[in-house]
C-alpha positions, 0 to 999 in steps of 0.5 A: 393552200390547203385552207384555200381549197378547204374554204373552196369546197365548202362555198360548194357545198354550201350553194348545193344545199340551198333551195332551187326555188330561191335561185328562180324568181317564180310566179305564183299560179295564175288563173288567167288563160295562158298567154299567147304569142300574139298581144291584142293590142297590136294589129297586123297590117294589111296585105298590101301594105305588107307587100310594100314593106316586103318590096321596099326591104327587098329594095334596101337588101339589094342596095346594100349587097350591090354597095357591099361589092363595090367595097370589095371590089375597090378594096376598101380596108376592113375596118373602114368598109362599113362607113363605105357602106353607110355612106354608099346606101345614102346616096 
């Protein structure tokens, strides 16, 4: 036992003496500007077209809470709700 936790202590050891730098895969200094959040190949879509997605997610949002108490409501068991669900939202 006392080998064990002699062989313990000493695995311990061992990784605190290792380099931080060897854990982390660092990148090397880059002379690029730094990156942003937004990718330049990507656009935005319009106002309106945002607008219809935001109608249309707002649509499904509604659907699937007004399905979600109807599975309450007739006492779906648990486990089977979400089929309930599921097949609620295609119809």
């Amino acid at each position: 036992m006392i080998r064990f936790v002699m062989l313990i202590a000493l695995g311990v050891m061992a990784a605190s003496t290792i380099p931080e730098p060897i854990y982390a895969q660092t990148s090397p200094p880059s002379t690029e500007a730094p990156m942003t959040g937004i990718k330049p190949d990507r656009t935005v879509a319009d106002k309106t077209t945002r607008q219809v997605m935001r109608e249309k997610e707002a649509a499904l949002k509604k659907k699937r809470t007004e399905c979600r108490q109807q599975g309450k409501s007739q006492k779906v068991p648990l486990l089977k709700r979400q089929r309930f669900i599921h097949d609620c939202m295609s119809r």
